[in-house]
NUVEX-594793 format. One record per residue (C-alpha): residue number from 1; residue in one letter; chain; x negated, y negated, z negated. Coordinates in nm, 2 decimals. Last residue first. Layout:
BEGIN
<pt><seq>NUM</seq><type>A</type><mol>A</mol><xx>X</xx><yy>Y</yy><zz>Z</zz></pt>
...
//
This chain:
BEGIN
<pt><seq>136</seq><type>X</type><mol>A</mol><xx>-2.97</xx><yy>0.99</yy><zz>0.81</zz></pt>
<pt><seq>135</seq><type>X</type><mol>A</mol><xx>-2.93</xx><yy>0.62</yy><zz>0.87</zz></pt>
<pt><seq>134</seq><type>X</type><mol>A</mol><xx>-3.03</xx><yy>0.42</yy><zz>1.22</zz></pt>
<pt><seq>133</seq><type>X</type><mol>A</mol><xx>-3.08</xx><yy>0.00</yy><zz>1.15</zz></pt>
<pt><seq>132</seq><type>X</type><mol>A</mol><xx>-2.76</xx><yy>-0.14</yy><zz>1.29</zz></pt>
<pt><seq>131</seq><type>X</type><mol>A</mol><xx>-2.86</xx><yy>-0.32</yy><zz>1.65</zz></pt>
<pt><seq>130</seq><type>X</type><mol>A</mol><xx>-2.95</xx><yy>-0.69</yy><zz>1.61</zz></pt>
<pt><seq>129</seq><type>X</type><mol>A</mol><xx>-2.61</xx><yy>-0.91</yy><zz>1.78</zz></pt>
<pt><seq>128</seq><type>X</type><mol>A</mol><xx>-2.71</xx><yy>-1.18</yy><zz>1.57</zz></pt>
<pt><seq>127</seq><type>X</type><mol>A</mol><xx>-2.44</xx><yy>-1.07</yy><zz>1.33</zz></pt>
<pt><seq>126</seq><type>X</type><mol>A</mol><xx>-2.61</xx><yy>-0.77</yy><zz>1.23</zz></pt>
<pt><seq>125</seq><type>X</type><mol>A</mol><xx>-2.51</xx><yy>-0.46</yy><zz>1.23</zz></pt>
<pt><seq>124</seq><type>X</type><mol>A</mol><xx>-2.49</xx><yy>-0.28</yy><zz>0.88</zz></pt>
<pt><seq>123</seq><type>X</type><mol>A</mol><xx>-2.24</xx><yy>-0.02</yy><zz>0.98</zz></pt>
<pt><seq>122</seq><type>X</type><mol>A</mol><xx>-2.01</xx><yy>-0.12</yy><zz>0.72</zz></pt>
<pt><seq>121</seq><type>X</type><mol>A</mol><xx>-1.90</xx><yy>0.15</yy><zz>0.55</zz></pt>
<pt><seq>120</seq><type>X</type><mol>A</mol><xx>-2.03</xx><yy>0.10</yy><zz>0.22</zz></pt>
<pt><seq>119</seq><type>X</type><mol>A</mol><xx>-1.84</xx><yy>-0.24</yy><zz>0.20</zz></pt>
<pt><seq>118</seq><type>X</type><mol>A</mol><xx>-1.52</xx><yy>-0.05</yy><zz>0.32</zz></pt>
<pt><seq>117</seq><type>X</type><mol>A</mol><xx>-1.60</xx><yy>0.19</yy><zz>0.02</zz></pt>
<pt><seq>116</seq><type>X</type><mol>A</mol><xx>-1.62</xx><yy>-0.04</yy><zz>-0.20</zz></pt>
<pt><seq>115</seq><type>X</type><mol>A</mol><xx>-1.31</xx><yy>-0.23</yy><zz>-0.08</zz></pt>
<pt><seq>114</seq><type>X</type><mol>A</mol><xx>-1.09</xx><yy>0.11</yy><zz>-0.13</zz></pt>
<pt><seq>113</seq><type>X</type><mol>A</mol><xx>-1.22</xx><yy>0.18</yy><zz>-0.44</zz></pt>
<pt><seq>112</seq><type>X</type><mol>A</mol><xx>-1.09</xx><yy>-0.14</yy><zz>-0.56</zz></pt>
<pt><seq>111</seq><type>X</type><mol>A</mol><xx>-0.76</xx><yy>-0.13</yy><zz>-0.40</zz></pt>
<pt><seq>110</seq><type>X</type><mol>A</mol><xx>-0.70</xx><yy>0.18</yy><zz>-0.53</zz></pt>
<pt><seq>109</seq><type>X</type><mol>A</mol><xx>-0.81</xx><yy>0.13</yy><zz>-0.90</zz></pt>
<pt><seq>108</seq><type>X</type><mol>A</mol><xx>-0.59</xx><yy>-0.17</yy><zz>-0.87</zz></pt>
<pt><seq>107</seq><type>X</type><mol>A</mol><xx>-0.32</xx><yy>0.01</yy><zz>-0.72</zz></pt>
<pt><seq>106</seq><type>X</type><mol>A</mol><xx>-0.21</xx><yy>0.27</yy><zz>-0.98</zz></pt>
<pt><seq>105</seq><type>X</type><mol>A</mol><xx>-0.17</xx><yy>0.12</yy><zz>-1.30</zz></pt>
<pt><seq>104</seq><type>X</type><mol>A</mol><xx>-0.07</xx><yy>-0.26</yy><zz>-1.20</zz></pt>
<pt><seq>103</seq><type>X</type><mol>A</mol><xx>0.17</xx><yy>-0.14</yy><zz>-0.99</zz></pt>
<pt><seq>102</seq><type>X</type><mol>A</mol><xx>0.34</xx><yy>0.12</yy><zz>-1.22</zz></pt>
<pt><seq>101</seq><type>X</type><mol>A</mol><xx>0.33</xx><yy>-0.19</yy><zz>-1.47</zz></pt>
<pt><seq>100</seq><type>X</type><mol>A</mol><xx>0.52</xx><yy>-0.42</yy><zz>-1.28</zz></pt>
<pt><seq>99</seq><type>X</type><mol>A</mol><xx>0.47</xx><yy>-0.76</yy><zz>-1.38</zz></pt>
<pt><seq>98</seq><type>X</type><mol>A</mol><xx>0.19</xx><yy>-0.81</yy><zz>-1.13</zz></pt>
<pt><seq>97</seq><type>X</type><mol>A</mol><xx>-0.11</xx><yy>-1.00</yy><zz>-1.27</zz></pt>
<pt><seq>96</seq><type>X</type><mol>A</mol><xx>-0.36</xx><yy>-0.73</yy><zz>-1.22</zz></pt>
<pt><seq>95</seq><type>X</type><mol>A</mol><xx>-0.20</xx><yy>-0.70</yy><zz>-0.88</zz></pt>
<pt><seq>94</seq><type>X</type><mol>A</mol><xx>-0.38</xx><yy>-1.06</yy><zz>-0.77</zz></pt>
<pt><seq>93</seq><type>X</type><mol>A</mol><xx>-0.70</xx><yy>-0.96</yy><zz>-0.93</zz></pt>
<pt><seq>92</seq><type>X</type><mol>A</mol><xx>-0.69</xx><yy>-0.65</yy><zz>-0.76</zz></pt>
<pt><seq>91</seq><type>X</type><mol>A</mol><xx>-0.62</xx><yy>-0.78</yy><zz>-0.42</zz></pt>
<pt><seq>90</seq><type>X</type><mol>A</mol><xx>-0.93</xx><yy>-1.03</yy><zz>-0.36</zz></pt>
<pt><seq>89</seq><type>X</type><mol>A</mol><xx>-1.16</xx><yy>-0.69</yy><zz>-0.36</zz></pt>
<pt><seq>88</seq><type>X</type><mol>A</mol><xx>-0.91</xx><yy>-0.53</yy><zz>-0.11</zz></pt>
<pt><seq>87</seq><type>X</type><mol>A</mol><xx>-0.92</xx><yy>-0.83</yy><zz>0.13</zz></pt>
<pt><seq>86</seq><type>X</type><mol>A</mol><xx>-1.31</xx><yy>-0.88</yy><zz>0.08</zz></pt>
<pt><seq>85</seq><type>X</type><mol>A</mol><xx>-1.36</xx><yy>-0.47</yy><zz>0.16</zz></pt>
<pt><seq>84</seq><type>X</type><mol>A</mol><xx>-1.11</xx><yy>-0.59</yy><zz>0.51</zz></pt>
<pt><seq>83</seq><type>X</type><mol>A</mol><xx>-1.32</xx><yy>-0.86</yy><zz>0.59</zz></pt>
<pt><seq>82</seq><type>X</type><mol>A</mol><xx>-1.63</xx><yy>-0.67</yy><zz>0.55</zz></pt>
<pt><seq>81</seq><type>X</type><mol>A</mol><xx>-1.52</xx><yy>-0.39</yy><zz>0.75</zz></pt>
<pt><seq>80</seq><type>X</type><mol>A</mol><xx>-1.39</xx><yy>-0.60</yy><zz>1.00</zz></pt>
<pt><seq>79</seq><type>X</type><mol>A</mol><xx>-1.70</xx><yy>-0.77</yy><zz>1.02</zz></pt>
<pt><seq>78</seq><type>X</type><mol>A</mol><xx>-1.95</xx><yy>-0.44</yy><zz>1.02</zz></pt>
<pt><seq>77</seq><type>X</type><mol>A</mol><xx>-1.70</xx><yy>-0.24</yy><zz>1.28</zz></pt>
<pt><seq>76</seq><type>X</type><mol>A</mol><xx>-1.65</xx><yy>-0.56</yy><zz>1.51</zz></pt>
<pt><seq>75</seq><type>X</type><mol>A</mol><xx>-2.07</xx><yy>-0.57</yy><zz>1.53</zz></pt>
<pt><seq>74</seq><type>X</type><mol>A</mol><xx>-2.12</xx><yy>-0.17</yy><zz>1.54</zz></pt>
<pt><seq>73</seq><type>X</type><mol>A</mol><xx>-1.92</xx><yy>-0.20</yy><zz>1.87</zz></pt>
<pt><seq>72</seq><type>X</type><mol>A</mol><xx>-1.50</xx><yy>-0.12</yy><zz>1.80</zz></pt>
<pt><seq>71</seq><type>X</type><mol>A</mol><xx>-1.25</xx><yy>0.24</yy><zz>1.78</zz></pt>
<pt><seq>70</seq><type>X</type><mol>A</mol><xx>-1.35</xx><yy>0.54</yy><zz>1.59</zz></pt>
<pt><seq>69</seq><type>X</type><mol>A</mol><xx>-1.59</xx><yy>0.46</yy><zz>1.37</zz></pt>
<pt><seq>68</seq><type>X</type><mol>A</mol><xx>-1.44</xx><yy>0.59</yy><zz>1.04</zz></pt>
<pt><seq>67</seq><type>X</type><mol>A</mol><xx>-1.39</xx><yy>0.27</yy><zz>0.90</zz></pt>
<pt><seq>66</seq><type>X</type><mol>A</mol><xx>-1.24</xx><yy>0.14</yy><zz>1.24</zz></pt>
<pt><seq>65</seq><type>X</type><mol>A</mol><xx>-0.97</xx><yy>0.41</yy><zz>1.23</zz></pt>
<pt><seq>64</seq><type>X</type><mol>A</mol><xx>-0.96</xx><yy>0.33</yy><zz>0.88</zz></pt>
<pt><seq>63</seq><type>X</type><mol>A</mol><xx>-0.89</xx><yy>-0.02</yy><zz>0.96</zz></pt>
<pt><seq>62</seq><type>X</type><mol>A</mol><xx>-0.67</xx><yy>0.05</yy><zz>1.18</zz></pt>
<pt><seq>61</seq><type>X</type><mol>A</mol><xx>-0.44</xx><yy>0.31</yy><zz>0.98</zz></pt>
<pt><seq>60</seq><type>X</type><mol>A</mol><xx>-0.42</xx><yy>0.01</yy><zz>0.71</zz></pt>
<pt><seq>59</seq><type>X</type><mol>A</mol><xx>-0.26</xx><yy>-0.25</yy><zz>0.95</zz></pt>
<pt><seq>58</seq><type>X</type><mol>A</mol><xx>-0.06</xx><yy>-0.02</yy><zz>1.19</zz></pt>
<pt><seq>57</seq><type>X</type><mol>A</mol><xx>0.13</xx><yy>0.07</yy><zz>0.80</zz></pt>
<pt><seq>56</seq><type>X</type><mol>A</mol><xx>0.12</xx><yy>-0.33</yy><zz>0.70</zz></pt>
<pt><seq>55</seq><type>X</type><mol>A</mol><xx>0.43</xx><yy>-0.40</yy><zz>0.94</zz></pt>
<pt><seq>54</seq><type>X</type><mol>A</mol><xx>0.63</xx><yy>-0.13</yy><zz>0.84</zz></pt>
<pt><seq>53</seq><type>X</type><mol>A</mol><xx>0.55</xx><yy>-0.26</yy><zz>0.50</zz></pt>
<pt><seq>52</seq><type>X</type><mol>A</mol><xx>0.69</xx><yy>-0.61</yy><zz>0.57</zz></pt>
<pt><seq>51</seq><type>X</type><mol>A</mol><xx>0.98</xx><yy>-0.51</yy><zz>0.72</zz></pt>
<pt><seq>50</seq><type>X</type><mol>A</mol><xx>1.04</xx><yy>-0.30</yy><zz>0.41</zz></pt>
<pt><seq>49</seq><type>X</type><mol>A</mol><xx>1.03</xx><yy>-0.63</yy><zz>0.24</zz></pt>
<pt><seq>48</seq><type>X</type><mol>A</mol><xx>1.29</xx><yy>-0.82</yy><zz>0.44</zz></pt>
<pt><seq>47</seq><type>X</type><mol>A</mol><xx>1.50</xx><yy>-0.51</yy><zz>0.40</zz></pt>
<pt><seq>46</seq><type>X</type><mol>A</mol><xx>1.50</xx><yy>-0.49</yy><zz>0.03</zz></pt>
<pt><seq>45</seq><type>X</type><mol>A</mol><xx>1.32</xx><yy>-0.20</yy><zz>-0.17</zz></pt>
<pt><seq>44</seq><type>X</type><mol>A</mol><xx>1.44</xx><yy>0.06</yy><zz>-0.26</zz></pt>
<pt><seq>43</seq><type>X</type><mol>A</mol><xx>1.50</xx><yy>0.09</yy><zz>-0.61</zz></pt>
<pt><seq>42</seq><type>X</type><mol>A</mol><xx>1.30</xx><yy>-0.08</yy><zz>-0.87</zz></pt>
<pt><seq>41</seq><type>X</type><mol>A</mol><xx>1.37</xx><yy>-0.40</yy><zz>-0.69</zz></pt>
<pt><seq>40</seq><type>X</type><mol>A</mol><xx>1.13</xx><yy>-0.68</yy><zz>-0.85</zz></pt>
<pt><seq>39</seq><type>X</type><mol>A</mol><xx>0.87</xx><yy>-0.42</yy><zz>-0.94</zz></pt>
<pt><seq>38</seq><type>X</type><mol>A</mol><xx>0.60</xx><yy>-0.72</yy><zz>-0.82</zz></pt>
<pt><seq>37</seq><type>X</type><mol>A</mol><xx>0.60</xx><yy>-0.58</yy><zz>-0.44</zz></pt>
<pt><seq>36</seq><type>X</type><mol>A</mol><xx>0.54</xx><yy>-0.27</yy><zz>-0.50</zz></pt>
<pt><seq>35</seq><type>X</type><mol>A</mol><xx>0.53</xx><yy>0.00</yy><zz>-0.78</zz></pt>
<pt><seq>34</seq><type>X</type><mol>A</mol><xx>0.91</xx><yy>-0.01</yy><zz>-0.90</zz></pt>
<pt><seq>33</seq><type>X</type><mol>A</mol><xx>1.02</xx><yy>-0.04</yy><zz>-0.54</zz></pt>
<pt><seq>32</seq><type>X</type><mol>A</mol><xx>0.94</xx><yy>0.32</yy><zz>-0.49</zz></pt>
<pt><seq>31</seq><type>X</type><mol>A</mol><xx>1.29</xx><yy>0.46</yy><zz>-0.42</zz></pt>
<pt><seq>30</seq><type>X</type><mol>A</mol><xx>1.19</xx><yy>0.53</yy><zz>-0.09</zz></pt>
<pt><seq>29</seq><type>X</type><mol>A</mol><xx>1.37</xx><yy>0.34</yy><zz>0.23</zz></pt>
<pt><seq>28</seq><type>X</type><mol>A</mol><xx>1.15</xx><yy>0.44</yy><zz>0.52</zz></pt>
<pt><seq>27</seq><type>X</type><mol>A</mol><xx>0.95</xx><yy>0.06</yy><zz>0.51</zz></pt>
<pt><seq>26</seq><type>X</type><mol>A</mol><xx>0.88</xx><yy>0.21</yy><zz>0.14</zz></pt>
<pt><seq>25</seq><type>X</type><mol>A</mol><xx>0.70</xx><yy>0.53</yy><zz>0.27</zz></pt>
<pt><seq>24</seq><type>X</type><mol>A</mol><xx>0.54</xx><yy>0.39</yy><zz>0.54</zz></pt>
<pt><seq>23</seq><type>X</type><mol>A</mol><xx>0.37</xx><yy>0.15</yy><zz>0.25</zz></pt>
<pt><seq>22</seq><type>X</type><mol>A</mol><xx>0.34</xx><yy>0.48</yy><zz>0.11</zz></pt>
<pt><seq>21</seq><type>X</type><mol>A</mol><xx>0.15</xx><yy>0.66</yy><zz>0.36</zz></pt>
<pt><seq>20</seq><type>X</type><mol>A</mol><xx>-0.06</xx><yy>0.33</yy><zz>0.46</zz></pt>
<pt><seq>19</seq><type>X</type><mol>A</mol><xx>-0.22</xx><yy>0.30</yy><zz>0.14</zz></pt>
<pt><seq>18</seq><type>X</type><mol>A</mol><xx>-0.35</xx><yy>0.67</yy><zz>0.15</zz></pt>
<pt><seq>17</seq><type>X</type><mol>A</mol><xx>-0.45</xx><yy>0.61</yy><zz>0.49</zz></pt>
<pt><seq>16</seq><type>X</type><mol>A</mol><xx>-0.58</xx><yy>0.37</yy><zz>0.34</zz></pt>
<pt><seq>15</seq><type>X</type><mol>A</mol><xx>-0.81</xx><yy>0.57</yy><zz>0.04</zz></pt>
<pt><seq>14</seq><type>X</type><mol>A</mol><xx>-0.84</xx><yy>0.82</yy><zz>0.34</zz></pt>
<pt><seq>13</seq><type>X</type><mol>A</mol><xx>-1.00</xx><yy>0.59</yy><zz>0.55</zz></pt>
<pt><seq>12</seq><type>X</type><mol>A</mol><xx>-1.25</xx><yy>0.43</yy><zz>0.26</zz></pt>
<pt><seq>11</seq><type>X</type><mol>A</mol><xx>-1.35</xx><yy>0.86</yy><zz>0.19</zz></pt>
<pt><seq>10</seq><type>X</type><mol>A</mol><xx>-1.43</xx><yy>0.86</yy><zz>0.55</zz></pt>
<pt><seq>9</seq><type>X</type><mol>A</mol><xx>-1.61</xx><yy>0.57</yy><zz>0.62</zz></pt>
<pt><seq>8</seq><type>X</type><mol>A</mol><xx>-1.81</xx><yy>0.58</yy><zz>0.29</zz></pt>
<pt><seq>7</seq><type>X</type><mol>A</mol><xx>-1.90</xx><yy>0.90</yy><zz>0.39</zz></pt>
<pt><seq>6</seq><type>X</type><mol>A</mol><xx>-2.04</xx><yy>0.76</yy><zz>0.76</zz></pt>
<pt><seq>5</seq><type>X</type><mol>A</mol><xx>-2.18</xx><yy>0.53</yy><zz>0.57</zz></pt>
<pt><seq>4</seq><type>X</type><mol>A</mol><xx>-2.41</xx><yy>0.73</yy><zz>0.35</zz></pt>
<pt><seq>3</seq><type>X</type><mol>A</mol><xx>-2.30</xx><yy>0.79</yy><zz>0.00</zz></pt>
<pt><seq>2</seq><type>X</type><mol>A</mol><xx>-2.53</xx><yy>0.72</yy><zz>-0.29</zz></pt>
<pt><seq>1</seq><type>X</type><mol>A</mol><xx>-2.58</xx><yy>0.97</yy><zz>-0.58</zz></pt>
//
C-alpha cells in the first residue's frame, strides 16, 4: 500500500503535532524529564530546558501546518518538507545514543515515522520553479 501525499501530510502532522503536545507538555512543567533531554532530570525538567520546548512547540505545529498544506507555494512546502524529513532522519541516530531508555524507546520510532512521512509529503515541486506533477 502506498500513501498519497496528501496522507502522508496528515499522518506526518499528527506524528508532530504529537511531538509538539509533549514538548508543550514539558515547557508546562510535567514530570516527563525521564524521556527528554538525555533523562538527566527525571522530574521536571529545568527552566533553561523548558524554554527550549516552548520554543520547539511553534516549531513542530508549523511544519505540520505546512505538511498538511496549509500555509506556503508547492516550492516552500517540498523544501521544508525535505528539510524537516532530514531533521527527523538525523535525530534517531542522535536519540539512539541517549542514556535514557524511555527516550530511546519511544522517540526513535517517532522520529522516524515522522521523516518518512514528511518525505512522502513533499509535494514534489521542483526547484526550478516546475509545477508539482498532479496526483489522484
Amino acid at each position: 500500500m502506498t500513501l498519497s501525499p496528501q496522507t502522508s501530510g496528515r499522518l506526518a502532522a499528527a506524528v508532530l503535532g504529537s511531538i509538539a503536545g509533549f514538548q508543550a507538555a514539558l515547557a508546562a512543567g510535567a514530570p516527563l524529564g525521564a524521556a527528554a533531554y538525555g533523562g538527566a532530570h527525571p522530574g521536571t525538567v529545568p527552566n533553561r530546558l523548558r524554554a527550549v520546548s516552548a520554543a520547539a512547540v511553534p516549531i513542530y505545529l508549523g511544519l505540520a501546518a505546512v505538511a498538511v498544506g496549509a500555509v506556503g507555494t508547492p516550492r516552500v512546502r517540498d523544501v521544508v518538507t525535505r528539510v524537516g524529513a532530514v531533521g527527523l532522519a538525523l535525530g534517531v541516530p542522535i536519540i539512539l545514543a541517549s542514556p535514557s531508555l524511555p527516550e530511546r524507546t519511544i522517540w526513535p520510532p517517532v522520529a522516524a515515522a515522522g521523516a518518512v512521512l514528511l518525505w512522502r509529503a513533499a509535494p514534489r515541486a521542483s526547484l526550478e520553479g516546475k509545477p508539482a506533477p498532479a496526483s489522484s
